[in-house]
C-alpha positions as CSV (number, residue, x, y, z in Angstrom):
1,X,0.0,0.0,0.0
2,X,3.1,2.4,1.3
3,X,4.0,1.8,-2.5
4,X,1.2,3.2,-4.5
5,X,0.3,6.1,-1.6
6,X,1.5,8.8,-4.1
7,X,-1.2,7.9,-6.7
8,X,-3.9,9.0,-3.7
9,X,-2.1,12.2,-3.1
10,X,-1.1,13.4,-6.5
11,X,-4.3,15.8,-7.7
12,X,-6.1,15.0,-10.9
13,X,-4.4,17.2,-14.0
14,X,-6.1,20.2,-14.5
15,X,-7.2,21.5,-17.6
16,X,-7.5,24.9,-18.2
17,X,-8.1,25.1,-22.3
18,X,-11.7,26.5,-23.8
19,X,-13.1,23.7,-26.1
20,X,-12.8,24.3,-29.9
21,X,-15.5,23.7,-32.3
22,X,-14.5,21.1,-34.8
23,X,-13.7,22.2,-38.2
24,X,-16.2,21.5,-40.8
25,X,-15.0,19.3,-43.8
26,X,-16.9,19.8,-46.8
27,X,-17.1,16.6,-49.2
28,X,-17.6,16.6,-52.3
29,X,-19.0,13.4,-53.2
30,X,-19.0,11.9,-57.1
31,X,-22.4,12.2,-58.6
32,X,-23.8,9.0,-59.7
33,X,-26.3,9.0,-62.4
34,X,-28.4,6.0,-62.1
35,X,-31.0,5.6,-65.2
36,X,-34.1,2.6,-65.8
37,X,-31.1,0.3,-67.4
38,X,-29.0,0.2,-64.2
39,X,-32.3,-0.4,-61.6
40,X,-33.9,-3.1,-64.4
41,X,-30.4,-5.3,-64.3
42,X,-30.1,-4.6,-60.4
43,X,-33.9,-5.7,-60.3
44,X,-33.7,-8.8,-62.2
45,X,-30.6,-9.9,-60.8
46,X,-32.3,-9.7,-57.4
47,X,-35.2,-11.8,-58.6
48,X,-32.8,-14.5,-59.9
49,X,-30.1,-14.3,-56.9
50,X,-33.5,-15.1,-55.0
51,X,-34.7,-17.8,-57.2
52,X,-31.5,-19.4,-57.1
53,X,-31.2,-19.5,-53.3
54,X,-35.1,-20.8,-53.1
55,X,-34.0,-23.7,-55.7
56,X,-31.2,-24.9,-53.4
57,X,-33.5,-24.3,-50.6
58,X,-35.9,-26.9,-51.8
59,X,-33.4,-29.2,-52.9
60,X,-31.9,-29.3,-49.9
61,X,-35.2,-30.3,-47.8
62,X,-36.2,-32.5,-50.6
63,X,-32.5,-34.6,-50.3
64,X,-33.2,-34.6,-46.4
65,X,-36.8,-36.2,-46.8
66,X,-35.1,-38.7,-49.3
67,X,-32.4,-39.3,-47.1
68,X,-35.0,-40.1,-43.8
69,X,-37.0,-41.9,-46.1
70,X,-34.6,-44.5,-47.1
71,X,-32.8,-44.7,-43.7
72,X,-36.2,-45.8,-42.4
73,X,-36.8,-48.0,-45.2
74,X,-33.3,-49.6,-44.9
75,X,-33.4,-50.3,-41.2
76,X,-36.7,-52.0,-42.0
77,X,-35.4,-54.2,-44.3
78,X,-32.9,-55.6,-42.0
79,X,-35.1,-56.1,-38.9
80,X,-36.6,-58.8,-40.7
């Protein structure tokens, strides 16, 4: 304790300077034209992104059904 007794008697620095408002940065930024060609490809992209994803989706389920399917029917097969 006799070792860190100066940290409870040294004051807390004191600071004496008036806050500064911030400079404001002015950005320019690029201007983007967008036109009906650039939101149709973005659209139907979108639309086939998604139809892709909902394809796996279902093929996925459909493998897991088959897959139960024939585990069940396998393990039936050799009970008997």
């Amino acid at each position: 304790m006799a070792l860190f007794g100066f940290w409870l008697s040294t004051p807390p620095p004191v600071h004496t300077h008036a806050p500064t408002e911030p400079a404001s940065v002015q950005r320019s930024l690029p201007s983007v034209s967008i036109d009906k060609n650039t939101v149709a490809v973005v659209l139907v992209g979108g639309v086939v992104l998604t139809a892709l994803l909902a394809a796996v989706a279902v093929t996925a389920i459909s493998v897991a059904v088959a897959a139960a399917v024939l585990r069940s029917m396998l393990r039936d097969h050799n009970r008997r």
